[in-house]
Backbone as JSON Lines, residues from 0, in Angstrom:
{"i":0,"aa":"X","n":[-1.98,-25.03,-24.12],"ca":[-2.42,-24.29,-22.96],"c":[-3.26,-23.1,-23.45]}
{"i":1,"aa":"X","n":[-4.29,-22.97,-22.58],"ca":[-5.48,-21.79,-23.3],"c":[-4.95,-20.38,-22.76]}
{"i":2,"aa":"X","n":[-5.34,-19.39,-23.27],"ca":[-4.76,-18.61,-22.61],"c":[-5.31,-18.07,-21.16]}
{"i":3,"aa":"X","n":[-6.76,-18.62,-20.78],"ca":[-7.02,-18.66,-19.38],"c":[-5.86,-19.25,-18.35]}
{"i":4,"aa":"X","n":[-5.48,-20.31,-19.09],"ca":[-4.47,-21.52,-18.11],"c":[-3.66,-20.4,-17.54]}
{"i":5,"aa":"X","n":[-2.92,-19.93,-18.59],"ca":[-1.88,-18.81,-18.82],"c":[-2.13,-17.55,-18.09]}
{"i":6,"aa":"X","n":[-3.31,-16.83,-17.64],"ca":[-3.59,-15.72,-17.04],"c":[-3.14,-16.35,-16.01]}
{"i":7,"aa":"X","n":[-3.98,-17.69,-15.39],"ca":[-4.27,-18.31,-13.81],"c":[-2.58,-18.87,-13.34]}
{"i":8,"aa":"X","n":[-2.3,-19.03,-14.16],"ca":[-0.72,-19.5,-13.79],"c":[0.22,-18.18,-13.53]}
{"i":9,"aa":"X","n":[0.59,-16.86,-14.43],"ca":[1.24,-16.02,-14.41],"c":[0.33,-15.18,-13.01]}
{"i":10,"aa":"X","n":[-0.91,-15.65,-12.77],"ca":[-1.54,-15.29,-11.5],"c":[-1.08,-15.62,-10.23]}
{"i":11,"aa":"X","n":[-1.08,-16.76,-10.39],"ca":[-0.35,-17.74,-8.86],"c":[0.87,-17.1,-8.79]}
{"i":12,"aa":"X","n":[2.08,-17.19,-10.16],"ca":[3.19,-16.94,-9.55],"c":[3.75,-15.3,-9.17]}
{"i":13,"aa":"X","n":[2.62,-14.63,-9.6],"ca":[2.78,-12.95,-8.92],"c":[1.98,-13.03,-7.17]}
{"i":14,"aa":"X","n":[1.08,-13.99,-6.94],"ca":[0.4,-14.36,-5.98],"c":[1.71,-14.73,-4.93]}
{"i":15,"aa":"X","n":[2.56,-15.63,-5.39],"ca":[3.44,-16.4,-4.44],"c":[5.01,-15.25,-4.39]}
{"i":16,"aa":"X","n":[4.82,-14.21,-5.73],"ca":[5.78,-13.3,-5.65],"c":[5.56,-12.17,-4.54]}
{"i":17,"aa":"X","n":[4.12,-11.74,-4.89],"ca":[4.02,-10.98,-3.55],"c":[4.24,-11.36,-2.17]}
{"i":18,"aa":"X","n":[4.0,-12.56,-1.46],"ca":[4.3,-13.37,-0.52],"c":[5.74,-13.3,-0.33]}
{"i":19,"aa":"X","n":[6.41,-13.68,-1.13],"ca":[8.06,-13.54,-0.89],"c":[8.74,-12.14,-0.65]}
{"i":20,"aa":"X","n":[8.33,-11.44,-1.72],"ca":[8.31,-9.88,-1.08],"c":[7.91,-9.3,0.25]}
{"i":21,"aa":"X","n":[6.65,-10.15,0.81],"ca":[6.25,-9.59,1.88],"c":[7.57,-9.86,2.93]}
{"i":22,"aa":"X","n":[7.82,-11.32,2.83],"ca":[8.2,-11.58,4.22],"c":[9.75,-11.13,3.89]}
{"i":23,"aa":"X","n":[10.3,-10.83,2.84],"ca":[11.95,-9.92,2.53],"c":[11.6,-8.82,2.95]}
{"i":24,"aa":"X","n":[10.78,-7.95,2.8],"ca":[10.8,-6.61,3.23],"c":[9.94,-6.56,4.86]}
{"i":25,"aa":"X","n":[9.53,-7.54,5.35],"ca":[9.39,-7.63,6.6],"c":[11.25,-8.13,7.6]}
{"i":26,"aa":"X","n":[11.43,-8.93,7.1],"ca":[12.82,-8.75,7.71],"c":[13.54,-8.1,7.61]}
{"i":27,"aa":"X","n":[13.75,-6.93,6.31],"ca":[14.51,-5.84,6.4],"c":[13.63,-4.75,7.26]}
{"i":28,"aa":"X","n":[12.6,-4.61,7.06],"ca":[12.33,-3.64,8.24],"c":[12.61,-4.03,9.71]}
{"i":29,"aa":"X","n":[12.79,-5.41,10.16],"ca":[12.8,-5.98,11.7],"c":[14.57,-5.69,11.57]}
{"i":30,"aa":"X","n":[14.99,-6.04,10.54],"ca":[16.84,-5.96,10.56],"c":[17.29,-4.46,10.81]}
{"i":31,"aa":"X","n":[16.5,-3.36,10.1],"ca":[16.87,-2.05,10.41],"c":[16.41,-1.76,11.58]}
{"i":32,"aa":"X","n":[15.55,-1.85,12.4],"ca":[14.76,-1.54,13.62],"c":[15.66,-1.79,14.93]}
{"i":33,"aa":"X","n":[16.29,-2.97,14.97],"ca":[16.87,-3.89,15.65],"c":[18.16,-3.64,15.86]}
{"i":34,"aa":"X","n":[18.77,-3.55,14.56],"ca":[19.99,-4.06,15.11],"c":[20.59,-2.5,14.29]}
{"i":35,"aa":"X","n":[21.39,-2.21,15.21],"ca":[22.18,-0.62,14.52],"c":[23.24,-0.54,13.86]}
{"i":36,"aa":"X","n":[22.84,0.48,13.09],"ca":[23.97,0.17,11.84],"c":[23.1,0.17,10.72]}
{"i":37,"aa":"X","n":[21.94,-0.2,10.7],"ca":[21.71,-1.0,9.51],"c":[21.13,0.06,8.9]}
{"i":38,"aa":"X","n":[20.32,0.33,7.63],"ca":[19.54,1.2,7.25],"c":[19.38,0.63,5.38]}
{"i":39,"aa":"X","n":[18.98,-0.31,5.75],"ca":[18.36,-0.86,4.79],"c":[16.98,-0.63,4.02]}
{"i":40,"aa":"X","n":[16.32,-0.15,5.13],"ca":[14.83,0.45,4.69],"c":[15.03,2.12,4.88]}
{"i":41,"aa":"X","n":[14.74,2.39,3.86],"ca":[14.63,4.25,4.17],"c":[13.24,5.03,3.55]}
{"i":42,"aa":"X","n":[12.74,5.25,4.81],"ca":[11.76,6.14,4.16],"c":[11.7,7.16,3.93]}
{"i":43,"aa":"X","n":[10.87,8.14,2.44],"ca":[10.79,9.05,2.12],"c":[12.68,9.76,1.74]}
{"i":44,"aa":"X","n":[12.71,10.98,1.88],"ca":[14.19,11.24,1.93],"c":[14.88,10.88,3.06]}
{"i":45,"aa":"X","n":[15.33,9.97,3.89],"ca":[15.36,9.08,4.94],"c":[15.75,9.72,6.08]}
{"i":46,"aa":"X","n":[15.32,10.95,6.02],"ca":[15.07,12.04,7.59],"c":[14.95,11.16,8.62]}
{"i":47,"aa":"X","n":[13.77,10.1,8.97],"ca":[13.29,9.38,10.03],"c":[14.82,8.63,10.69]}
{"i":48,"aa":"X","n":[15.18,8.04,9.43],"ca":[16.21,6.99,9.98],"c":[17.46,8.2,10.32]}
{"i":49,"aa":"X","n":[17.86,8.94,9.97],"ca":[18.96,10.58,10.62],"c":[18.35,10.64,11.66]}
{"i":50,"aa":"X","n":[16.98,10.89,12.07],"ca":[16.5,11.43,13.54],"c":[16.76,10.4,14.52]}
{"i":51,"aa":"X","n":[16.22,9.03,14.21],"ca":[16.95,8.13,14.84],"c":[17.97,7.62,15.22]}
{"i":52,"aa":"X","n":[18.76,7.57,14.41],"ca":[20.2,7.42,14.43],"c":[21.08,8.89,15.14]}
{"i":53,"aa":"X","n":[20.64,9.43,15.19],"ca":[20.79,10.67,15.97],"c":[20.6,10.55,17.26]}
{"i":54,"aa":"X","n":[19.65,9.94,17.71],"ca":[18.84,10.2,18.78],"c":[17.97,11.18,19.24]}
{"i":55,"aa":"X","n":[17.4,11.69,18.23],"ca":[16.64,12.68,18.46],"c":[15.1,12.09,18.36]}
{"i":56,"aa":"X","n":[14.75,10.83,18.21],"ca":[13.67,10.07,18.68],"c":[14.32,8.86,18.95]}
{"i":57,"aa":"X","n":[13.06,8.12,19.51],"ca":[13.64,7.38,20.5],"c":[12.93,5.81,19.9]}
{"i":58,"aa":"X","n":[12.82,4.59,19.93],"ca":[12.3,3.55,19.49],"c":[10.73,3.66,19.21]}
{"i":59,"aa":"X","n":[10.05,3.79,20.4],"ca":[8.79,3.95,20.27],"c":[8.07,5.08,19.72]}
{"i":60,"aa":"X","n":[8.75,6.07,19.18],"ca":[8.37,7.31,18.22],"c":[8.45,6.69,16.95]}
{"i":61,"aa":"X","n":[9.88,6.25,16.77],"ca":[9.72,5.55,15.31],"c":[8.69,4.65,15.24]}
{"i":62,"aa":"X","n":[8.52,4.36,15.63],"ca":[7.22,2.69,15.84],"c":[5.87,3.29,15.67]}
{"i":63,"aa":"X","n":[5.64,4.73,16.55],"ca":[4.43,4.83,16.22],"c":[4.08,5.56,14.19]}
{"i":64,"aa":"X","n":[5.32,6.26,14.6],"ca":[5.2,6.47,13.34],"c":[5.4,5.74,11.84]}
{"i":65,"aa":"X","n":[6.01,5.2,12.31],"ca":[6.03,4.21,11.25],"c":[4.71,2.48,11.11]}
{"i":66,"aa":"X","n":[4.33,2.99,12.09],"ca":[3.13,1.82,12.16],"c":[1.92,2.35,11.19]}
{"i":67,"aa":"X","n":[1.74,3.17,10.93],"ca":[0.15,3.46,9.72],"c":[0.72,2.73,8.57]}
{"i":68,"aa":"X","n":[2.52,3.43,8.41],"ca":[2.9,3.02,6.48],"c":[2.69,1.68,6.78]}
{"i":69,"aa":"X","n":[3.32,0.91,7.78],"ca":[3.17,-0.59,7.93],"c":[2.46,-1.21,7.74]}
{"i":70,"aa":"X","n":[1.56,-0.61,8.6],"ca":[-0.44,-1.52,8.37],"c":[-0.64,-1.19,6.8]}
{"i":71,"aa":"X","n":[-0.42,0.18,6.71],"ca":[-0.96,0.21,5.07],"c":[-0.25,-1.0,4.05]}
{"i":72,"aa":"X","n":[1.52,-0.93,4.07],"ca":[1.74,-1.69,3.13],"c":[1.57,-3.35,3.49]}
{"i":73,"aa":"X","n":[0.95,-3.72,4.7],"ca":[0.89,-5.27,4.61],"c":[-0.7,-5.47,4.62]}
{"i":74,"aa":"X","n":[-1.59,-4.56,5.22],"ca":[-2.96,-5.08,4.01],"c":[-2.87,-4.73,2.72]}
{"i":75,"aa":"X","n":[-2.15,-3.9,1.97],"ca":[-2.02,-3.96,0.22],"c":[-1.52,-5.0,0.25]}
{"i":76,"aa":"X","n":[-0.32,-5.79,0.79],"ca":[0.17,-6.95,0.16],"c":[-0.76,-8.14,0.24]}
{"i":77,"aa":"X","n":[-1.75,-7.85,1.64],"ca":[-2.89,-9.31,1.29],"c":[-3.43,-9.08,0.74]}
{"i":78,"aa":"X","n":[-4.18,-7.92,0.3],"ca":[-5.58,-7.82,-0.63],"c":[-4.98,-7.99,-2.33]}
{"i":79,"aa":"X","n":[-3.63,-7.74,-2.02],"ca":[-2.83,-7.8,-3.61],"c":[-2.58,-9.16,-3.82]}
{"i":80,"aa":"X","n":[-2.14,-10.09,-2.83],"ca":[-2.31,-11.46,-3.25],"c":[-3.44,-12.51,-3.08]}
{"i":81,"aa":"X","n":[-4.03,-11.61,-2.38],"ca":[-6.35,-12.2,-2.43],"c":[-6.41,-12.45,-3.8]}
{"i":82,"aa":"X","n":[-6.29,-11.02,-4.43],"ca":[-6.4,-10.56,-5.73],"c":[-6.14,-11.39,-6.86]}
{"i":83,"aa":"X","n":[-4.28,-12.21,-6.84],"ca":[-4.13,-12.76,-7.48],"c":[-4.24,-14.21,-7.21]}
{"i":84,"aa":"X","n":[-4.76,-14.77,-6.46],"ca":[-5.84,-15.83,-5.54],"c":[-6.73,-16.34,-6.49]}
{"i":85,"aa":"X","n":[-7.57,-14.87,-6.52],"ca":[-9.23,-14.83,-7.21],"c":[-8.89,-15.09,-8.54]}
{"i":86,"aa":"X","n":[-7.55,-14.28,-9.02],"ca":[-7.24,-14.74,-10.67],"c":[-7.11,-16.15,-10.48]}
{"i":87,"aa":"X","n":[-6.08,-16.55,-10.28],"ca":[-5.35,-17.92,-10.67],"c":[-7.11,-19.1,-10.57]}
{"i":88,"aa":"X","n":[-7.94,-18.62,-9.14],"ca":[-8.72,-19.36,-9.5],"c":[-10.15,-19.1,-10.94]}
{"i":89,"aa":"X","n":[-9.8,-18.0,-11.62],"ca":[-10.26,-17.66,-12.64],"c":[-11.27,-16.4,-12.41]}
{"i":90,"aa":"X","n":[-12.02,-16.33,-11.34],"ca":[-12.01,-15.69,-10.54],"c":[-11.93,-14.06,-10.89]}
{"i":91,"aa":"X","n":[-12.49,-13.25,-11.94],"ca":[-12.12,-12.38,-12.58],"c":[-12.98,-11.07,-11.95]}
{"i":92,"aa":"X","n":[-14.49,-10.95,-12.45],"ca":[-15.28,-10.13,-12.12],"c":[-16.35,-10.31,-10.94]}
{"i":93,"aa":"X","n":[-15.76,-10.84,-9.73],"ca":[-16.62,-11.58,-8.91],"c":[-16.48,-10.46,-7.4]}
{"i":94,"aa":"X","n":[-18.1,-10.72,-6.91],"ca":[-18.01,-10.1,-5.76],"c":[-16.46,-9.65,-4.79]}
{"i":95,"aa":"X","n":[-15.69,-11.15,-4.86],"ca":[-14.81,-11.06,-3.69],"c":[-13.26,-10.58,-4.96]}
{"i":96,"aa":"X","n":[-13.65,-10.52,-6.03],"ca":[-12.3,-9.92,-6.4],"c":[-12.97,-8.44,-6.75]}
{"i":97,"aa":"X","n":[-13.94,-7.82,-6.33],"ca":[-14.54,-6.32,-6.31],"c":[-13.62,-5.74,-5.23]}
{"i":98,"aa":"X","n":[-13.9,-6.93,-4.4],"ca":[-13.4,-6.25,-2.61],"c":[-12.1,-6.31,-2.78]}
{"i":99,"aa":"X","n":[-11.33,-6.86,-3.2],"ca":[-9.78,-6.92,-3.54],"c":[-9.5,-5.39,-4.59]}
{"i":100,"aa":"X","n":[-10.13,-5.35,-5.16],"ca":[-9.78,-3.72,-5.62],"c":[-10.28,-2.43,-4.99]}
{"i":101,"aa":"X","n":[-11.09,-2.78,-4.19],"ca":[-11.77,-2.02,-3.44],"c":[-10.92,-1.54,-2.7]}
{"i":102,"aa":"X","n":[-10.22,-2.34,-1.49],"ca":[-9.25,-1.96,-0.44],"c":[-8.19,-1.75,-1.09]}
{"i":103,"aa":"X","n":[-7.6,-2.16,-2.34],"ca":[-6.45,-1.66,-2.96],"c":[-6.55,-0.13,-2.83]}
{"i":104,"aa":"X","n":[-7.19,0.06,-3.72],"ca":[-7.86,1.77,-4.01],"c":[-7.82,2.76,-2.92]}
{"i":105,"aa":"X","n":[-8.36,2.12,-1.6],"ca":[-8.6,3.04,-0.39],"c":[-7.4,3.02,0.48]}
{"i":106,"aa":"X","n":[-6.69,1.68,0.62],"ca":[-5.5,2.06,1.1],"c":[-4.85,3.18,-0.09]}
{"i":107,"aa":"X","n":[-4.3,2.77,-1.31],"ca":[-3.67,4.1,-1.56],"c":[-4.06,5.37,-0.88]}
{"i":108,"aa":"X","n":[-5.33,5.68,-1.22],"ca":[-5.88,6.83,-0.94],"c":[-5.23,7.22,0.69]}
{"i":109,"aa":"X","n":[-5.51,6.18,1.69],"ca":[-4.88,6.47,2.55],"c":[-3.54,6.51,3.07]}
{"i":110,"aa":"X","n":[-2.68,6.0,1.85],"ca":[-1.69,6.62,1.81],"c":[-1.23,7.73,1.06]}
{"i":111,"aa":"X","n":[-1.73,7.81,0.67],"ca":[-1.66,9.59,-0.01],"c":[-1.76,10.21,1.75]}
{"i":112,"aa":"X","n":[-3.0,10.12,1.9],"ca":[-2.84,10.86,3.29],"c":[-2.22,11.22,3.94]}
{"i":113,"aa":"X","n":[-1.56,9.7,4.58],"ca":[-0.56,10.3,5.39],"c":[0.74,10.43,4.93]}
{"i":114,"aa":"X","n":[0.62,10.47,3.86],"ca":[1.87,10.88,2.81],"c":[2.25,12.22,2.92]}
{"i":115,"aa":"X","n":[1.06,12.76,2.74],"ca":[0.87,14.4,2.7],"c":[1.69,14.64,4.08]}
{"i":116,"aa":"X","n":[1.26,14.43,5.34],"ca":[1.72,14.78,6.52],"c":[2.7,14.49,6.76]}
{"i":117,"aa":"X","n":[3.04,13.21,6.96],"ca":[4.6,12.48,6.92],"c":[5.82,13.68,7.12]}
{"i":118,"aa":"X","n":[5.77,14.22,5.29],"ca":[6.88,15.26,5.73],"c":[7.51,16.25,6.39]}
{"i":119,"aa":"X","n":[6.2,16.93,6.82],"ca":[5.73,18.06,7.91],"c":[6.24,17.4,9.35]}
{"i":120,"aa":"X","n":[5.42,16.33,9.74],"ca":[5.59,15.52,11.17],"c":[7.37,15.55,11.36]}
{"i":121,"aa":"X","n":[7.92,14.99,10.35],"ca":[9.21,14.85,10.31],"c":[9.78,15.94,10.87]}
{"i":122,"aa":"X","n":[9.33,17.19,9.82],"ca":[10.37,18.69,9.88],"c":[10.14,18.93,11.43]}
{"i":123,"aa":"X","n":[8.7,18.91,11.66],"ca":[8.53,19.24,13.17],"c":[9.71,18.49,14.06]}
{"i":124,"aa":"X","n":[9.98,17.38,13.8],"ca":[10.42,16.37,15.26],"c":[12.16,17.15,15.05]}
{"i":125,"aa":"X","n":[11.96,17.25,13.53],"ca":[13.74,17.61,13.41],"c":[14.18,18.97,13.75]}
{"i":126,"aa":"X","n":[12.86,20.01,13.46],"ca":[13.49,21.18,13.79],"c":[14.17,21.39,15.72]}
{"i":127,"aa":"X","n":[14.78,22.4,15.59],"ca":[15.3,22.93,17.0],"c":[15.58,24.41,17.25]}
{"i":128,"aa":"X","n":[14.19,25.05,17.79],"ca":[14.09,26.28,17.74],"c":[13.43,26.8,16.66]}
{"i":129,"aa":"X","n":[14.16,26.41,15.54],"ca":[13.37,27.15,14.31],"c":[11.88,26.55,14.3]}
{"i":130,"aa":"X","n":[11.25,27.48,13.83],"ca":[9.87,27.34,13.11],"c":[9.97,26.47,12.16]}
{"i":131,"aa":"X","n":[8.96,25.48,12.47],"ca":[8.94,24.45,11.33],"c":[8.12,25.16,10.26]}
{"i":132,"aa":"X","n":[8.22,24.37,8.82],"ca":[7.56,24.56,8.13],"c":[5.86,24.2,7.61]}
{"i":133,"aa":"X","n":[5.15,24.23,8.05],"ca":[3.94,24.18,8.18],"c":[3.19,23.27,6.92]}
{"i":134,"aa":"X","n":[4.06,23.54,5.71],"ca":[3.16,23.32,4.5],"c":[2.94,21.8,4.43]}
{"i":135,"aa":"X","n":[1.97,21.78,3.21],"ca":[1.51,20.39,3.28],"c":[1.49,20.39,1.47]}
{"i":136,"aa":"X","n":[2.21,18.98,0.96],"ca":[2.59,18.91,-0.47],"c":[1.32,17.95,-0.97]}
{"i":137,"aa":"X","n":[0.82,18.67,-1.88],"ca":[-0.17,17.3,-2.45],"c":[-0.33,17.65,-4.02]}
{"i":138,"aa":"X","n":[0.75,16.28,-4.55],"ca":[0.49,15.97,-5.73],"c":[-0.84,15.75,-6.37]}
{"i":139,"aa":"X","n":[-0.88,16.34,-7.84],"ca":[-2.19,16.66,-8.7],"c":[-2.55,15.33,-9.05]}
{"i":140,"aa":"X","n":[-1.06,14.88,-9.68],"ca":[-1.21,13.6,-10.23],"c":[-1.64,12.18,-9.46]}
{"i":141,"aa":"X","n":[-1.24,12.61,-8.31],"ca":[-1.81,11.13,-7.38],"c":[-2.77,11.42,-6.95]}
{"i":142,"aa":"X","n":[-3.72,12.68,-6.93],"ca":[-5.56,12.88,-7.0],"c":[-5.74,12.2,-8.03]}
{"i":143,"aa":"X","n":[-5.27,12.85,-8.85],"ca":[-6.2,12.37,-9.84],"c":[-5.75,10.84,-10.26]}
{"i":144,"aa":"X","n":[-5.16,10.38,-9.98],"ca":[-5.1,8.5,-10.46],"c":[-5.77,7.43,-9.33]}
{"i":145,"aa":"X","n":[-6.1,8.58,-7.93],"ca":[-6.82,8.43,-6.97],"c":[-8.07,8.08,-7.58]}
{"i":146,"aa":"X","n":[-8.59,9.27,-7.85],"ca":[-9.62,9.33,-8.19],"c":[-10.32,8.65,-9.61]}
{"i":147,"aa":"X","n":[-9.44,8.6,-10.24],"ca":[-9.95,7.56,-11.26],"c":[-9.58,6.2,-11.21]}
{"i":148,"aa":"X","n":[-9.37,5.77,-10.06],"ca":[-8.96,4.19,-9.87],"c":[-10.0,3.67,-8.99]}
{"i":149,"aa":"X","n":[-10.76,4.84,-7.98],"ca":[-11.85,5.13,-7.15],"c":[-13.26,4.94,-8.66]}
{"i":150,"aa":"X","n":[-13.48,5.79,-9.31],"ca":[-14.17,5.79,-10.46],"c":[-14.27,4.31,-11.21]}
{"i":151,"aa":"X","n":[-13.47,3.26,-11.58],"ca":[-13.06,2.51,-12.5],"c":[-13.64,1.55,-11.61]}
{"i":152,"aa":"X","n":[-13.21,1.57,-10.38],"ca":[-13.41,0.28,-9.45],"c":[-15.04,0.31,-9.46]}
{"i":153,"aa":"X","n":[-15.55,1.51,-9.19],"ca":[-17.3,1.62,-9.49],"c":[-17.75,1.28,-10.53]}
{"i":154,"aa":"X","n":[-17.38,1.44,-11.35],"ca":[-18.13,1.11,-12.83],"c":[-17.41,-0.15,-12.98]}
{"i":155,"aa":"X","n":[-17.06,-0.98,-12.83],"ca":[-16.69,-2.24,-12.62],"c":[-17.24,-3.11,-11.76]}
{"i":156,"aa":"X","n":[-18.17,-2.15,-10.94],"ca":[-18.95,-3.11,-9.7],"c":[-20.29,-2.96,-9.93]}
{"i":157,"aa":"X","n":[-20.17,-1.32,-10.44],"ca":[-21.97,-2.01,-11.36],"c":[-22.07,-2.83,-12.62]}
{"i":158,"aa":"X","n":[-20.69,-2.64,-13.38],"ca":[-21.03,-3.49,-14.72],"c":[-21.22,-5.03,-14.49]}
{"i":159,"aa":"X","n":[-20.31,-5.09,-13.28],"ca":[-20.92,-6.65,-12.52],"c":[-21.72,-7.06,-12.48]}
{"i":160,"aa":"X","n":[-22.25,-6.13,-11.88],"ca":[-24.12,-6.24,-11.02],"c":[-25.25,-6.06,-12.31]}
{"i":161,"aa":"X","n":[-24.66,-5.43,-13.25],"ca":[-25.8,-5.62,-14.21],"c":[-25.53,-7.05,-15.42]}
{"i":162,"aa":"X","n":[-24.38,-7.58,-15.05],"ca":[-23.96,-8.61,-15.5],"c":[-24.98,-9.82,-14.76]}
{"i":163,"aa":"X","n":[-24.78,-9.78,-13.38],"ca":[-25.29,-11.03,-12.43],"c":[-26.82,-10.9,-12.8]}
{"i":164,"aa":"X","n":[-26.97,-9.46,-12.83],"ca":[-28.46,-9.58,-13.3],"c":[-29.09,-10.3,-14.59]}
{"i":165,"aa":"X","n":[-28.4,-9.84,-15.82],"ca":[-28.25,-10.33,-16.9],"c":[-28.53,-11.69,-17.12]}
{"i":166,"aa":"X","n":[-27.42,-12.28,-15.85],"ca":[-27.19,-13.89,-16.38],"c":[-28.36,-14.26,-15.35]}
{"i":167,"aa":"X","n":[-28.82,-13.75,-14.21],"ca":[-29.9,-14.3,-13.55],"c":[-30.99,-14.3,-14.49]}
{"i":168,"aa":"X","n":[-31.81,-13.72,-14.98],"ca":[-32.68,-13.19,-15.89],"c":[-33.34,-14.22,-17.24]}
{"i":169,"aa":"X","n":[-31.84,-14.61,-17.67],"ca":[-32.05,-15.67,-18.65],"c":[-31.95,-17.06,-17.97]}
């Protein structure tokens, strides 16, 4: 076996791993949502699921709020198994595995975002009377791996492009 075989194979089966992951952590989020008691999924320091379970929000608060992380983490999980798609079919430096790192990259980024807020939104819904705390936390280190994963993905899409050129040429 070449060791291409070997990339495209250990490709598929992280391809078919992400898939299984998806739909386990889609039923634990529908199992915690649903049925009470449960708290299998916890986000952040798991304030949301206390406010809920409290009753101090109500179904459709959690829902809205929790619908951005959602969308975010189930297009990472398709563009993450596009990704390993484009491998298994060998599929390495090609237009459509550009775009698979592309949206990787920007979802993070946009979860950084609302990462940042998240905690704040929370304190707000939880405080009572008191003044919430206003601040907003933003790690150095997830700019900057932001930003150089933003960087890497570019110079990877021109080294492409001067590649396609290359091989057009001759």
């Amino acid at each position: 076996m070449s060791q291409l075989d070997r990339i495209q194979r250990i490709s598929g089966c992280l391809r078919y791993t992400v898939l299984l992951s998806a739909v386990v952590l889609a039923c634990a989020v529908t199992i915690t949502l649903f049925v009470p008691g449960q708290d299998w999924v916890i986000l952040g320091d798991g304030l949301l699921n206390n406010l809920f379970s409290s009753g101090t929000i109500g179904m459709k608060l959690m829902l809205v709020l929790l619908t951005p992380i959602l969308i975010i983490l189930a297009t990472g999980m398709y563009w993450l198994q596009r990704l390993f798609r484009e491998y298994q079919l060998g599929n390495f430096f090609t237009d459509s595995s550009m775009r698979c790192y592309l949206w990787l990259v920007w979802l993070k980024a946009a979860a950084f975002v609302y990462g940042m807020f998240w905690p704040m939104t929370l304190s707000n819904l939880a405080s009572t009377g008191v003044l919430p705390d206003p601040s907003v936390t933003i790690e150095a280190g997830t700019v900057v791996e932001i930003i150089v994963l933003i960087v890497i993905v570019h110079v990877l899409k021109e080294a492409q492009q001067i590649h396609d050129e290359n091989k057009a040429f001759v």
